[in-house]
N, C-alpha and C positions, 0 to 999 in steps of 0.2 A: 653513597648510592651507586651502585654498577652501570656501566655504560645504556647497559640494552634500554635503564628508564629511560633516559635521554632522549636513544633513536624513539621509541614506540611512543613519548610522548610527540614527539616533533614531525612525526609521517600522523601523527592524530589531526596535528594544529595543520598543515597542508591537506589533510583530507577535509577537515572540518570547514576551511576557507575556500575549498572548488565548491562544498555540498551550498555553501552562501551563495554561491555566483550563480550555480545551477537554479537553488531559488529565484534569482532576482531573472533570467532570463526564459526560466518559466513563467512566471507572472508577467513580464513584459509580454512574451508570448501569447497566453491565452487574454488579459486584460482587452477587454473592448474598447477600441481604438477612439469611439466619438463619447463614451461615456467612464469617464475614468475619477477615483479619489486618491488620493493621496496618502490619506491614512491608512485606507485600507489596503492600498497595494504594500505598504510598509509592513501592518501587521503580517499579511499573507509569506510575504518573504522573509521576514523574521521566526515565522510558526515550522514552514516547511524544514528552511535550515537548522533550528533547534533539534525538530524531530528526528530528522536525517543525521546530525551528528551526533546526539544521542543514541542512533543503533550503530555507528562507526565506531562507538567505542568499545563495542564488544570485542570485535580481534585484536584490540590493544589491549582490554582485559587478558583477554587468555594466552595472549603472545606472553606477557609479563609472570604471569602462573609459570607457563610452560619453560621459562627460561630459570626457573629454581631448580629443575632436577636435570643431573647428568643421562643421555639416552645410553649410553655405554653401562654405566654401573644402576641405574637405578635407583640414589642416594642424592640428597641434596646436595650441592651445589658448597663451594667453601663458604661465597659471599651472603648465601643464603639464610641468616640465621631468623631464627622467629622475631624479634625485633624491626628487622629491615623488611620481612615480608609483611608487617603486621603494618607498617608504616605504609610500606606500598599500596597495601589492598585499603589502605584509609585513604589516601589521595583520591584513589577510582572510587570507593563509596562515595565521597563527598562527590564527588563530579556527578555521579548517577545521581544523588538526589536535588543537586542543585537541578541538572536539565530536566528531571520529572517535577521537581520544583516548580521551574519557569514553565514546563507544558499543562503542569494542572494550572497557573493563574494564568494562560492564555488559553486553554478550554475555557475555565469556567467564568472570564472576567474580560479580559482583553478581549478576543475575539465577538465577542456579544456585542459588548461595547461599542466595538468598530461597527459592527451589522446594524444593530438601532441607529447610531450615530447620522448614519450614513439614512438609514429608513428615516427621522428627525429633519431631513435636509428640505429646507423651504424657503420661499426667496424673503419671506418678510420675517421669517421665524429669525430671533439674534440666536447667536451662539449657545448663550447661556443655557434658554432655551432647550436647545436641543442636544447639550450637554445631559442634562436636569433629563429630558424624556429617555436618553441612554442611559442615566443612572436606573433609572425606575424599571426597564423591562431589563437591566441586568443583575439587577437584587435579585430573580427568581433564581437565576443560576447561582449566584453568590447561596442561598440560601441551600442548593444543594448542594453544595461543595462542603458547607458548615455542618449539614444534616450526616454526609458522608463521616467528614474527619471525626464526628459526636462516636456517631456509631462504631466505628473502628477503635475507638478509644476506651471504650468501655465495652469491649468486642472480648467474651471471654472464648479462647482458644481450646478446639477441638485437639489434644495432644497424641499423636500414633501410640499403640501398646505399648506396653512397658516391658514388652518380652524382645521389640526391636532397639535393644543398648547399642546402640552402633557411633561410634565417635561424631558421624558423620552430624545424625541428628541433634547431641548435645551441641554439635558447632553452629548449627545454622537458628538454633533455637534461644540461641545468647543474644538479644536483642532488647531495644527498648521500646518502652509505649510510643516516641516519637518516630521508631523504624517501623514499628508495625502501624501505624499509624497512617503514613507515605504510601507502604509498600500495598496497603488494601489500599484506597483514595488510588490510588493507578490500575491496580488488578480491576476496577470497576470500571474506569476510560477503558482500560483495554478488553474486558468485556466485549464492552458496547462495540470496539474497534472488532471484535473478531464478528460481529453481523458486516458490519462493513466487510471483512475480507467474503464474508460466506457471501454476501450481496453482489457484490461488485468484480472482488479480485481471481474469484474463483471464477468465472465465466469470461476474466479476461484475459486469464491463462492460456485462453485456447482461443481468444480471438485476437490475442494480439501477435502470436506469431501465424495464425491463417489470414491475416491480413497482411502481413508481410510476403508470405509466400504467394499469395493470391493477387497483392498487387492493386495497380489500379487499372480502371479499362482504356483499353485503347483510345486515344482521342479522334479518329475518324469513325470509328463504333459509337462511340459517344454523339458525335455530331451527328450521324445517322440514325438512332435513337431518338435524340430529340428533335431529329428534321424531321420525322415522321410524326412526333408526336405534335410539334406547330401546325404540320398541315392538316391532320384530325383538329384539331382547334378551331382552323380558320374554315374547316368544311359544315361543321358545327356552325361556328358562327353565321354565314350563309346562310345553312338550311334555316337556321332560327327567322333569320331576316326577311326570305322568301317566303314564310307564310303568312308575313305581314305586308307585305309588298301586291301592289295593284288592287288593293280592299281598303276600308276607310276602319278598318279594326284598330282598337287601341290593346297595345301589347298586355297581358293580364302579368300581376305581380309577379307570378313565378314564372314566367318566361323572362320578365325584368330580371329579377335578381339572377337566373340560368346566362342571361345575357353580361352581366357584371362577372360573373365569373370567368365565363371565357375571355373575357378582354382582360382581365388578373393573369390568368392560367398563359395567354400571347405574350404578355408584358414577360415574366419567370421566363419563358421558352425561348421567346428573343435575347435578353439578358443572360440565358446559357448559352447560347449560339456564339454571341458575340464574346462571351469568354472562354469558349474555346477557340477561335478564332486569337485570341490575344496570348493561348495555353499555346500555339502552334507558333507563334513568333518567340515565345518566351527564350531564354535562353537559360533560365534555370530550370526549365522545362525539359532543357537537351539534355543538360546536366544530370534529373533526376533521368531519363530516358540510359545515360549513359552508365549509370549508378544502378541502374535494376539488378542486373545479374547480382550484385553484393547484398541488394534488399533480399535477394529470393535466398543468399545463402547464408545469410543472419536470420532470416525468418526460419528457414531447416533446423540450425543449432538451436536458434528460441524454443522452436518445438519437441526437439529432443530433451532440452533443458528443462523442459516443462514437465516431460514423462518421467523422467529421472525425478523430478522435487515431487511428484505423486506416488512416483514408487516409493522412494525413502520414505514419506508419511506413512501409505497403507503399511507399509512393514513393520513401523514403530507403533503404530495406535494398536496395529494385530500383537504385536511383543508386549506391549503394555498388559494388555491380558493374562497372557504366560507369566510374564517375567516381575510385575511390580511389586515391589517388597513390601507394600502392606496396600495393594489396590485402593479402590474408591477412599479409605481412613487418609491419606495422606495424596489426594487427588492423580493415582494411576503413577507419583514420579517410578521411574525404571533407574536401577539400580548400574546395569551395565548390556546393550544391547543385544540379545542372541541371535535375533535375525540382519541378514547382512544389510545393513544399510547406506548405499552408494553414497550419497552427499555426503555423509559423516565418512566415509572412509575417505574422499577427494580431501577433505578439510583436515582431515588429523595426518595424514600425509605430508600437505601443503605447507603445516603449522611447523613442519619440521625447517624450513626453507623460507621464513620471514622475507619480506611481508607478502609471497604470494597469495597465500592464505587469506590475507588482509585485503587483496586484489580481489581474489573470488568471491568474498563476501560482499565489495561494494558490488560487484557485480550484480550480485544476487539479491540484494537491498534495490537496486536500479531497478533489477527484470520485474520485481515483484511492485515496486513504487509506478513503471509503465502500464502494468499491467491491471493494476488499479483504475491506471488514470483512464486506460481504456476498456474498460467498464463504464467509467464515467462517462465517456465520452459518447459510447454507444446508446447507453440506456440513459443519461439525463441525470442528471438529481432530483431522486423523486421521495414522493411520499404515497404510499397504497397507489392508486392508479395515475395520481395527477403527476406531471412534469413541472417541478419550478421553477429546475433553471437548467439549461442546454451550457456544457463547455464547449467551445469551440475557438477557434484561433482567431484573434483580435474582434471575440464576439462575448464574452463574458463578463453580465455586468458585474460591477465590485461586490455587491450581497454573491452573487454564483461564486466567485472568488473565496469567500471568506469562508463559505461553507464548505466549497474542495477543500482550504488548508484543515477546515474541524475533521472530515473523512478523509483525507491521505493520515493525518495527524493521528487520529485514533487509528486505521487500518495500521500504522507504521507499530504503534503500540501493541499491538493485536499479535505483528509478526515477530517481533522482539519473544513473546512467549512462543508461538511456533519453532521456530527456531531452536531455542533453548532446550524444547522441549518436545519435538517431535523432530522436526527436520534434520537435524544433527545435533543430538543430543549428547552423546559421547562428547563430541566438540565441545559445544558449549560447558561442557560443566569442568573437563580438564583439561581439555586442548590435547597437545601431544604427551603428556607427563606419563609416566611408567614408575615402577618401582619396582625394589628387590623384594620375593618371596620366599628368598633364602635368609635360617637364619642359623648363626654358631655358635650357641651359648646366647649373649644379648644382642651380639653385631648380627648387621646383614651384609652379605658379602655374596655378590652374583658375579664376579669378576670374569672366572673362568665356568659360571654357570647361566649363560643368555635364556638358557629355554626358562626362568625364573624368573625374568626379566617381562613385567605384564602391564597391561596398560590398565590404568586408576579409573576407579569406579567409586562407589559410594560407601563401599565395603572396605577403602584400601585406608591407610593408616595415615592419619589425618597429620601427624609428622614428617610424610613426605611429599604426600598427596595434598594439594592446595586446592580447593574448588575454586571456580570464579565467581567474584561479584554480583555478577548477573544472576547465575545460577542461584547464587543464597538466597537473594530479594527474591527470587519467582518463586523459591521451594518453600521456601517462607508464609508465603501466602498458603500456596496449596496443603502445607501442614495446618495451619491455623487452621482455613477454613476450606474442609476440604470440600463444600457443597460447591464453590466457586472451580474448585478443578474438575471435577465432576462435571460441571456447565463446561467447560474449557476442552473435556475430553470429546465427548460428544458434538461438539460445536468442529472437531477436526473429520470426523465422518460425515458429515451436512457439507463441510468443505468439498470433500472430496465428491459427495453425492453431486454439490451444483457445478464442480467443474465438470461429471460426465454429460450433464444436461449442455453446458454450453458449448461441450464441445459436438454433443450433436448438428445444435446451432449453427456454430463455426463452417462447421462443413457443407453446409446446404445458403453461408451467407454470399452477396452479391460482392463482388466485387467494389471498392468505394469508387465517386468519382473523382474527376481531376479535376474540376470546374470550382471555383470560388462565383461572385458575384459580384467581380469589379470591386466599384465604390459602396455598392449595396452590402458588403457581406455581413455589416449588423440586423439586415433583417432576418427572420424566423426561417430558419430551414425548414423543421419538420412542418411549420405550418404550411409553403409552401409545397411542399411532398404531399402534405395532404389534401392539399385543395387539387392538384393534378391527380391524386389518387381519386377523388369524389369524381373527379373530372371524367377518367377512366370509364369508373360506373358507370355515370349518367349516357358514356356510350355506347357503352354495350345496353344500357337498357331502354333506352331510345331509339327509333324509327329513323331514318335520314328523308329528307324533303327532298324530292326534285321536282 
């Protein structure tokens, strides 16, 4: 086996051991500081890091492809024989299915578990108990996961024409019931994950780097802000008092409960006073004051970064149309890109220069996993109108927890097919590979002929041109069944629709504050926002006593 397995698997195992630790000090992170389990902070940190290294295996996929063909002549490589690649690409299979393995039985089993388990918790309830009540509301998922793999198994496949004989299809089409199997059972999680990116990630594209450029507000604006708004409170309160004051009147209910809220609404406004006040001594406060200018010039590049990953889509989902070698029959795949595609050009570049490639991608796995999370963070985890659960920093009970890892979990899944298959598609399916299109008699020989010398597409000849891993299991589905690509393609235009909505948004949003709540900060934000927000109302539509 050639040296390069070694390095790419051994930059895998150090990527794969940061994306752990990353877990574990993300969940420390968000976990609510007075309410915490143990179980669940485990699964949570176990679910993310699975998921995370599972899509860091992609550029050690295609590093490993890309390292079979010579970039000078276009021909395989000596060490390259079909044996040793065939060997190769079975290692990275088995690792692909093992970690979609381990993420369907914590979708559909582990993590439920953990969430009832944890719902089951009672001081006189024993264990057993509430073991027995987690087994019972996790059998429903258990039952679709069983209903899933039924169906896929007996799933008969929609095959492309028979006028498209291309090497390419014969290869990705040699599978078994237990690969096709796996490979639908994940195209379904990642479905559901691409609503999560349409929901969350795509509106957080543009608010997590206008939040970074934008900053937070100054701490005497702030203070000032809320010193005005205390004293509307207390003048408020006053006037309430004074019309009960010198008469023998007994306050009627709704001046009671008017009266209860403003002493709420003082209590919130002094508790931000005094924590700005504690923001002003801070000294990680100087720190982040001192740190701005680097916030404001990571948030520019986030933002540029972000145009760039929206241009390379619309180009590709538009070339998809043009260009797909049997459209909607085999789910829109593209054959070989004709419109220029930025990301895919940085990446097939990069791929030449291991592991930067490998760099830019965690990058870009990070910007798109931040960007998520704030989504989440902005908008809550919800369901139709209601809010369930609020992430927030040492404010997240362990149910809010369990359910970020199910939607980072799926969104992560979601983007493994973007990626693949829109974002840099060329990348992903051969990385930097080329071949010769020179041929003399049987040889091909580009030696002294580079303008022959092209880069591999689906068309190219499956003897030198090596797809990746990744690529097969996704094309794979979308040839089976191409009704699920079809959903997949469309579900990238809705993407792109909700990032221009958010980034409407974006631009019109408030800058965040600097203010936690001391000891307080597991009580309800937004409820307190909104109780000052009603608060607001009632003054403007209220009369003042003198």
């Amino acid at each position: 086996m050639p040296a390069v397995v070694g390095i790419a698997w051994t930059v895998y195992g150090i990527v794969a051991a940061i994306f752990f630790l990353f877990s574990i000090g993300f969940t420390r992170y968000y976990q609510d500081k007075h309410e915490r389990d143990t179980f669940a902070t485990i699964v949570t940190i176990l679910a993310l890091g699975l998921v995370l290294s599972c899509l860091a295996l992609l550029p050690v996929d295609i590093f490993l492809v890309s390292s079979t063909v010579d970039q000078w002549t276009g021909l395989k490589k000596p060490w390259a024989t079909p044996d040793t690649i065939e060997n190769m690409k079975f290692v990275v299979q088995w690792v692909y299915y093992g970690c979609y393995g381990m993420i369907g039985f914590f979708c559909f089993f582990l993590i439920p578990f953990a969430y009832f388990y944890y719902e089951e918790e009672d001081v006189d309830q024993a264990r057993r108990d509430r073991i027995k009540g987690a087994f019972k509301y996790t059998s429903f998922f258990v039952a679709i996961s069983i209903f899933l793999f039924l169906f896929a198994l007996f799933l008969k496949p929609n095959r492309p024409p028979p006028k498209l004989d291309l090497d390419w299809f014969k290869h990705i089409l040699l599978e078994s019931n237990g690969e096709k199997t796996i490979a639908f059972v994940i195209a379904c999680l990642a479905l559901l994950g691409m609503l999560i990116l349409i929901g969350y990630t795509a509106p957080g594209l543009s608010l997590f780097p206008m939040g970074l450029i934008k900053g937070k507000k100054a701490l005497d604006v702030e203070n000032e802000d809320v010193g005005n708004q205390l004293v509307a409170v207390r003048e408020r309160q006053r006037a309430l008092q004074a019309k009960y004051t010198g008469n023998n009147k007994v306050m009627t209910a709704h001046d009671y409960r008017s009266m209860e809220n403003l002493e709420d609404e003082e209590r919130i406004l002094v508790r931000r006073l005094r924590g700005i006040e504690e923001d002003k001594k801070s000294v990680w406060q100087k720190i982040f004051t001192f740190l701005r200018p680097f916030e404001l010039i990571i948030g520019i590049l986030s933002f540029m970064l972000t145009w760039v990953i929206m241009i390379s889509m619309f180009l590709t989902i538009v070339d998809k149309i043009a260009s797909s070698i049997c459209g909607r029959q085999c789910g829109y795949i593209i054959s070989h890109p004709t419109l220029f595609n930025p990301i895919n050009f940085i990446f097939v570049n990069l791929s030449k220069w291991f592991p930067l490639d490998y760099v830019f991608m965690i990058i870009l796995i990070l910007y798109y996993f931040m960007a998520t999370l704030s989504g989440l963070v902005t908008m809550g985890i919800r369901f139709l109108w209601m809010n369930l659960y609020h992430i927030r920093k040492n404010g997240t009970a362990p149910q809010g927890l369990l359910v970020t890892a199910v939607l980072l979990t799926l969104s992560l899944l979601a983007l493994n097919y973007t990626v693949t298959t829109t974002v840099a598609p060329g990348y992903a399916h051969f990385g930097s590979q080329v071949y010769c299109n020179y041929t003399i008699g049987d040889k091909r020989d580009c030696s002294d002929r580079n303008e022959y010398i092209i880069p591999c597409d689906l068309k190219a000849p499956t003897e030198i041109c090596t797809p990746t891993t990744s690529s097969i299991l996704i094309d794979r589905v979308l040839v089976d069944t191409p009704f699920l690509g079809f959903i997949f393609y469309w579900c990238q235009w809705a993407f792109l629709g909700m990032f221009l909505i958010g980034s409407v948004v974006a631009i019109f949003w408030r800058p965040r504050n600097n203010v936690g709540s001391g000891d307080d900060d597991y009580l309800d934000d937004e409820e307190q926002q909104g109780l000052l927000s009603s608060g607001s109302q009632q003054q403007q539509q209220q009369p003042s006593y003198h």
